[in-house]
Structure formats: structure tokens, C-alpha cells
C-alpha positions in Angstrom: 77.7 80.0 82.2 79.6 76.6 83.1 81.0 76.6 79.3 84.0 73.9 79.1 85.6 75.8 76.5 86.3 79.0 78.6 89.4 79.4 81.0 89.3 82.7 83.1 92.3 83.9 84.7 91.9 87.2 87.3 94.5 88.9 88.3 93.0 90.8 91.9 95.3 93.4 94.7 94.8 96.5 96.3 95.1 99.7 94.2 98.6 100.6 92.7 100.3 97.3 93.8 101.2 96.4 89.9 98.3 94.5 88.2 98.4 96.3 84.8 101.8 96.2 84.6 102.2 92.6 85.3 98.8 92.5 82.8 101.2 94.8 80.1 104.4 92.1 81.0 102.4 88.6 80.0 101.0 90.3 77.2 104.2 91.5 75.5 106.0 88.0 76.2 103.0 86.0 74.8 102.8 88.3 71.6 106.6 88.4 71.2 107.9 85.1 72.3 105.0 82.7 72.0 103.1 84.3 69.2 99.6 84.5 70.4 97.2 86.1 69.0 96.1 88.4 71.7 94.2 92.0 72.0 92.1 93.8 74.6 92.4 96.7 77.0 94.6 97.9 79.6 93.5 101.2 81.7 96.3 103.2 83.7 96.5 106.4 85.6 96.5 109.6 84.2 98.6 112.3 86.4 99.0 116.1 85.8 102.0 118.7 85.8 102.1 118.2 89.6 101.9 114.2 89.4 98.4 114.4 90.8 96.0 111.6 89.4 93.3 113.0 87.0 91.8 110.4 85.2 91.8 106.9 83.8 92.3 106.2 79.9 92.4 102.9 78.3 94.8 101.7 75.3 94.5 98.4 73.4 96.9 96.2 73.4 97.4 95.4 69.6 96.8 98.4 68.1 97.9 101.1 71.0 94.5 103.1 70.3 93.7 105.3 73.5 90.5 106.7 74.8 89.6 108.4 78.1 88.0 106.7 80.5 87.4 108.7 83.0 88.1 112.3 84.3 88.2 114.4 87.5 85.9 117.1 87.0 84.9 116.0 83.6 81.7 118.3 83.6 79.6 116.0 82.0 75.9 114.4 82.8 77.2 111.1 82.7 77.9 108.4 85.2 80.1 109.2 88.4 82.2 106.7 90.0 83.6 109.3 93.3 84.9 112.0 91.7 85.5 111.2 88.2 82.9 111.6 85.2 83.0 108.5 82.9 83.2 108.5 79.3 81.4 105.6 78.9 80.6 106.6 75.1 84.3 106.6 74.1 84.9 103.7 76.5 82.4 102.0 74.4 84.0 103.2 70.9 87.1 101.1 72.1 86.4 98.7 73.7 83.5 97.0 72.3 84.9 96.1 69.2 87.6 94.1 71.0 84.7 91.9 72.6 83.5 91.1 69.1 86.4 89.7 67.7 86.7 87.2 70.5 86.4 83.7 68.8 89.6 85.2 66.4 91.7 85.7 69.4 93.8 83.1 71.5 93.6 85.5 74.4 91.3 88.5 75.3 92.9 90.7 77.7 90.1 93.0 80.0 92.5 95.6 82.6 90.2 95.8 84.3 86.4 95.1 84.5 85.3 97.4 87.6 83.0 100.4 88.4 83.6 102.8 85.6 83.6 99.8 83.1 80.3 99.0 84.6 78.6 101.9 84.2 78.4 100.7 80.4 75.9 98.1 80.3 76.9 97.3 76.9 80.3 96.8 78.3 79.0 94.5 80.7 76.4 93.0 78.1 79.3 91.9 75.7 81.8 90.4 78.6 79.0 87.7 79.1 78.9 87.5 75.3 82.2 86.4 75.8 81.5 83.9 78.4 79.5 82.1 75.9 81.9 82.4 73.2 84.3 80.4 75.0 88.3 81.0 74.8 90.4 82.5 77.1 90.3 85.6 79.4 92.5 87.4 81.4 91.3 90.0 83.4 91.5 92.4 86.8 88.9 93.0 89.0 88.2 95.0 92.2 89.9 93.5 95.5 87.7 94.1 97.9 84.9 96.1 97.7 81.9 97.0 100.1 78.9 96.4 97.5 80.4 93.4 95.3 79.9 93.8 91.2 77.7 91.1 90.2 79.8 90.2 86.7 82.9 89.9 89.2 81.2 87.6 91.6 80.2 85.5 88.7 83.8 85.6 87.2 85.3 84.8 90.5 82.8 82.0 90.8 82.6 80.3 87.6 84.2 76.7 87.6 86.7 77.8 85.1 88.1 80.7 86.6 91.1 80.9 88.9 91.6 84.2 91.1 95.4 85.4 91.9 96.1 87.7 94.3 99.2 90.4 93.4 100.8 91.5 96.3 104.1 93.7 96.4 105.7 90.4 97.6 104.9 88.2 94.7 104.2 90.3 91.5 107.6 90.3 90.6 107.5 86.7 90.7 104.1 86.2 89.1 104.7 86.5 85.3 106.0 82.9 84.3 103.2 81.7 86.5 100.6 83.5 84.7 101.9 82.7 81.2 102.2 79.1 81.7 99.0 78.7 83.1 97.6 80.7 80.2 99.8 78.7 77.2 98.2 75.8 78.9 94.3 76.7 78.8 95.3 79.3 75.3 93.7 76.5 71.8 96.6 77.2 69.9 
């Protein structure tokens, strides 16, 4: 897993402080500005009527395709993470085929690779697919967590893989950091 021709750049902070939007921010000005060839997924809340979170769904970044990820009471056998069913058959439907096309991408964007991701092995099967393939990745992962993901560890620990921390205090001043650290890593 010490490929030369992978650069891995997570993005890592507390819940709500701003990662997928800063994720949501790089990509639009690489696509628009620097033409790069990018795709992936981004996951965000999904609130009720009363503003109350009820789920997760994820959207590609290319194409604007969206599937639900997970669900408060989403009366299903599947996987739980807490309180919310995952879909990890529709997760799969999406996602997946991003992984695939990796070695046609400059960039492959994952928001975020954490417990409901996880509980598709596929899922996780295919992001060390993409280790191998080489390229480059941005991603989010957990902050801290009491029982550590393996795939994270290994992300976090590979000797091509840089970890930023966004914190209310600097992710309004993170963006041009990220993008030229990704331009420079980015074959073009």
C-alpha cells in the first residue's frame, strides 16, 4: 500500500464544523477554474419539517445523482450505525461505480469514508482498489472515534497521505490550501 503514484489528502473535524462544504468548495473551483476532471461523493444531512436531522443521502459530484444513505427509523434488516438503518444497497448502486472509473479521473472525491460507508464491504473493498490504482484522493474521515476504522488508520498512515484538521477557526481559510496542494499532487 506504499504506491508512489497515490497522494491522499483527508480532510478530519468534529461533526458539523464544515468538511463537506469546504469538500463541495475545492471541488467546484477545480472543475470550474482549473478544469479537472473530478467525480465522487459528498454525503450531507437530511432534516425534516421541524429541522430535525433524519438521515444521510449522498450525491455525486459530476452528475448530481442522489441516493439515501441512511435513515432514522428506516425499518429495514440491514446494518445500524446508532439510530439510523443504512442503505448500503443503494449506497452501493452509487457509489461503486465512481471507484471504477478511477484511473479516468484527475481527482476522486470520497465525503466521507466512515461507519455507514463501512458497513459495505464492497465499499470498503473498492477504496483499497483505489489505493492500488494510484491517483489522487481526497477524502473525510471520522475525528476521533473510540474503536478506530481500520481503512482510516491505514489512510491516515500511509506515506502519501496528509491529514488536515477543519476547525471553525481555519475552514474559512482552508480552500486555497487544499487546492494547491491538490493541483500539485493532481497528473494533469
Amino acid at each position: 500500500m506504499a504506491d508512489k503514484n497515490i497522494s491522499i489528502l483527508l480532510l478530519t473535524g468534529p461533526p458539523g464544523v464544515g468538511k463537506t462544504t469546504l469538500v463541495r468548495k475545492v471541488c467546484l473551483d477545480l472543475l470550474e477554474t482549473h478544469k479537472i476532471i473530478c467525480d465522487g461523493f459528498y454525503t450531507e444531512e437530511v432534516r425534516d419539517s421541524s429541522r430535525q436531522r433524519i438521515g444521510f443521502d449522498i450525491t455525486t459530484i459530476a452528475e448530481k445523482r442522489t441516493s439515501k444513505l441512511a435513515r432514522v427509523d428506516a425499518n429495514i434488516k440491514g446494518p445500524y450505525v446508532g439510530k439510523y438503518g443504512v442503505f448500503v444497497k443503494e449506497f452501493e448502486d452509487l457509489a461503486l461505480p465512481l471507484l471504477r472509473q478511477v484511473k479516468t479521473l484527475q481527482l476522486l472525491v470520497l465525503d466521507e469514508i466512515g461507519k455507514m460507508e463501512l458497513k459495505s464491504k464492497r465499499f470498503e473493498s473498492a477504496v483499497y482498489n483505489c489505493l492500488e490504482a494510484g491517483g489522487t484522493i481526497l477524502a473525510t474521515v471520522p475525528f476521533e472515534m473510540r474503536q478506530p476504522l481500520t481503512l482510516v488508520e491505514k489512510l491516515k498512515k500511509h506515506p502519501h497521505s496528509k491529514t488536515i484538521v477543519v476547525t471553525k477557526d481555519n475552514r474559512n481559510h482552508l480552500q486555497s490550501e487544499i487546492i494547491e496542494y491538490l493541483l500539485n499532487t493532481i497528473k494533469k
